[in-house]
N, C-alpha and C positions, 0 to 999 in steps of 0.2 A: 675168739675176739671179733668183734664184730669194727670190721670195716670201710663198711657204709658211709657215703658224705650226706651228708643232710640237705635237703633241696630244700626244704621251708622255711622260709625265716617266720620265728615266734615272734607276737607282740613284743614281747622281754626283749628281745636282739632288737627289733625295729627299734624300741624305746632307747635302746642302748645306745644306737649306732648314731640318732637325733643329740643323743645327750653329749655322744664322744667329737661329734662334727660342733656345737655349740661350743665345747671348752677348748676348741683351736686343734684338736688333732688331724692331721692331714687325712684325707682318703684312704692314700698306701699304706696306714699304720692300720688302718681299721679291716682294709683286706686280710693283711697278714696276720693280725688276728683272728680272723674268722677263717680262716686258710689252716688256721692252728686247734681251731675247737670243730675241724670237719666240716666243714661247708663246703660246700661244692662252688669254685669261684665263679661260675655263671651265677647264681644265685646270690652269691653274696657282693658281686658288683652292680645288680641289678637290686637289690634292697637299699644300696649308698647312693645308687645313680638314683632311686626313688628321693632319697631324703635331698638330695640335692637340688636336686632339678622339679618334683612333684613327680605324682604316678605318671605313668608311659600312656599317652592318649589313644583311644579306642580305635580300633582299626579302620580304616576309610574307607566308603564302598565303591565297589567297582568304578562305575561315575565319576567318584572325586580323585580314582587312581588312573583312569585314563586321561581326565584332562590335566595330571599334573603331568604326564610324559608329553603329553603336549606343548605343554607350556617350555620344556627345558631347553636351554639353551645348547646341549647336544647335538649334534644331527642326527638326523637317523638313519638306517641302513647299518648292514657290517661292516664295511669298511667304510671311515675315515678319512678322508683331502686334511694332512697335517701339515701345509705349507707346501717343507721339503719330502712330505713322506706320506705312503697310505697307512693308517693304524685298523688293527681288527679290534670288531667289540667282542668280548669273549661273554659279557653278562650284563644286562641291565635288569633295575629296580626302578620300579613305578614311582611310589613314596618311601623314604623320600627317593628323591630321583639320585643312582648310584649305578655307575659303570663300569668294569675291569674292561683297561685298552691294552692290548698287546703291540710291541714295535715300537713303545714313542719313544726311549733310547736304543744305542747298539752299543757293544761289549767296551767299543775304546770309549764312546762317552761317558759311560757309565764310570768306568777306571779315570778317564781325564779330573771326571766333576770330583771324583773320592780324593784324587791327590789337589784341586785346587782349594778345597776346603777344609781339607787336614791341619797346613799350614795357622789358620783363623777359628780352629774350633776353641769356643768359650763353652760355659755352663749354658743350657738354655735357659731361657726367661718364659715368664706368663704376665699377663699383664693382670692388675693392681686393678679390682674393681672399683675401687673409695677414689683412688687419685688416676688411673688409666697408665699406668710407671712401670718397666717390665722389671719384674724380681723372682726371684730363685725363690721357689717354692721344692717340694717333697713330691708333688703331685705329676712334675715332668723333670726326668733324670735325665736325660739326653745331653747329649753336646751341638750348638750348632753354628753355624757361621754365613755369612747374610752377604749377598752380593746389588749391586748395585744395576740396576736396567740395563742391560746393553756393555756392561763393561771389559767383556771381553769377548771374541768374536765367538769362540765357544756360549756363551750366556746369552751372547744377542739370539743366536740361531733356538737358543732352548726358550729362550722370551715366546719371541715368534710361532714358534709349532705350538709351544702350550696355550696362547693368545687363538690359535687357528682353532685348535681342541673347542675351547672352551667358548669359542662364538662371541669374543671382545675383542676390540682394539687391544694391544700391547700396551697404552698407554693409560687402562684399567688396570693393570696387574702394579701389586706390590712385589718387589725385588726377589729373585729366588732363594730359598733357606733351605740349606744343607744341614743335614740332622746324623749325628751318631749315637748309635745307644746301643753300649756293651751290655755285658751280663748282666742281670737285674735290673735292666734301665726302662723304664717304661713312659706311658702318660696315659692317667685316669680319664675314665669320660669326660667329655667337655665339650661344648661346643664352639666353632671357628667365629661366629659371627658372633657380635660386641652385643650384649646385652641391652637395651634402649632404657633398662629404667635402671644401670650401672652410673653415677654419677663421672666415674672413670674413660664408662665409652665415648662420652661427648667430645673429647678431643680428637680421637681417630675418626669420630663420622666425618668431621668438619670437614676432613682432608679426605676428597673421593668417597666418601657415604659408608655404607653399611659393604660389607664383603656380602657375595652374592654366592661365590664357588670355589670350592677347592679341586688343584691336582695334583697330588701326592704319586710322584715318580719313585720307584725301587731302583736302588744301584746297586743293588747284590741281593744273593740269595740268604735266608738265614737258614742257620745250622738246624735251630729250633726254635719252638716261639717266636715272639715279635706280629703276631698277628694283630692286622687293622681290624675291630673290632666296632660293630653297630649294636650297643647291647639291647636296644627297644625294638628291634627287628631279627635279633637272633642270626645277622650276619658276618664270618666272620672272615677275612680273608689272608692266603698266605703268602708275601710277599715272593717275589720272583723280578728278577733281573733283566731290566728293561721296559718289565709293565707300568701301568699305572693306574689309579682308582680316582676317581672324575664321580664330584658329587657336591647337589646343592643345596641350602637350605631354605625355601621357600616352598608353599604348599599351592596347590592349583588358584586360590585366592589370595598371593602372594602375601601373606602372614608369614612368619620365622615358623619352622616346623622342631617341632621338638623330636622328633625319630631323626635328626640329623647328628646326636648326638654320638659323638665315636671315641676310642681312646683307639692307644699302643699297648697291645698286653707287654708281659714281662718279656723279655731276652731270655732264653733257657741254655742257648752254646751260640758259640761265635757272636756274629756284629753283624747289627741292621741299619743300614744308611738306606735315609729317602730324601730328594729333592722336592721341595714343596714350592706351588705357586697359589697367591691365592689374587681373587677376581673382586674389585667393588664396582656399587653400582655406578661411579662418574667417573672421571679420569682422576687419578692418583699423584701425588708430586712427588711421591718419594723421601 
């Protein structure tokens, strides 16, 4: 018996996958099909994330990968000034520009933020390209619960260090989001920043413009799976307790970068919690 996954996708699947995305099938229905006829799911997330998004753009030459590290809002060096704390960079990426920081929680914050957000976990939402409305889609299973700037001494102190990280005022960041995702719970490729020609994004620009960065903090280890995934760069990363993944989407000509595109693979054992911040370009109201 031959069991080999299939790395190629044929016209016939490509056509398939165009046809199954047109008649309203979510993403995750289309994985798990092709999960089920042998594909190899690198490949076959990267054939959906093509129909979705268009092909993955051709690789940047040296030139255009230097001056986007330039450009980033990061500091550079190894270590880190996080306000109250020094963070280590354990990896950076050029284009798009993508970080692992080690140290930006410790073991009791981590456990404080799980039990402060436990209480308020809903379904997550995604927001609504036609109307900008966040709604319960198929494509992120998660649960998450959403805190307000500053509102509690613990939040203010995680505003601030992630404000420090990420080279903004605190007063650019939208409020921190607490995520859980049990077994099977994932979220397909996507990207953080609001589309410009989504009729939907025009409301969130208004309010502090266009998101500029994400930092996606880990507050536990996962059992299995739950990897942060870059699938147009082939990076993928596995959560660890404390860290964090610091990354932007804008290219050296500050244009939107489509290699910023990331998902949450599936949960395979246990529970993946991350604290999310994210950055726009004016001040935010909240």
């Amino acid at each position: 018996m031959d069991t080999r996954l299939h790395t190629k996708v044929t016209p016939d699947w490509h056509r398939w996958i165009g046809e199954a995305l047109a008649a309203g099938h979510p993403p995750a229905e289309l994985l798990a099909t092709m999960k089920e006829n042998r594909f190899d799911e690198r490949a076959a997330r990267d054939a959906i994330a093509d129909a979705l998004f268009g092909p993955r753009p051709p690789a940047a030459s040296p030139a255009a990968d230097t001056a986007a590290a330039f450009r980033s809002r990061l500091a550079e060096g190894h270590t880190l000034r996080a306000g109250d704390r020094d963070v280590r960079v354990l990896v950076r990426i050029s284009r798009p520009t993508v970080a692992v920081l080690d140290g930006v929680l410790d073991a009791n914050e981590c456990a404080m933020l799980r039990e402060l957000a436990r209480s308020r976990l809903e379904r997550s939402q995604v927001v609504n390209p036609g109307t900008g409305v966040g709604v319960v889609q198929d494509i992120r299973t998660s649960e998450g619960a959403n805190f307000g700037r500053g509102e509690t001494e613990l939040i203010a102190r995680i505003d601030a260090r992630a404000a420090a990280l990420m080279g903004m005022d605190t007063e650019h960041g939208e409020g921190l989001q607490a995520m859980r995702y049990g077994v099977g719970a994932q979220y397909v490729p996507h990207f953080d920043y609001f589309p410009p020609d989504d009729p939907g994004s025009e409301p969130h620009l208004r309010n502090g413009g266009q998101r500029v960065s994400t930092l996606i903090m880990y507050l536990d280890d996962v059992e299995a799976g739950g990897e942060t995934i870059f699938p147009r760069i082939d990076f993928s990363y596995v959560p660890r307790r404390g860290q964090a993944l610091y990354f932007e989407y804008t290219t050296a000509d500050g244009s939107l970068d489509p290699l910023s595109l990331h998902g949450g693979a599936p949960v395979l054992s246990g529970e993946k919690w991350i604290l999310t911040k994210w950055m726009r370009e004016r001040a935010f109201a909240g």
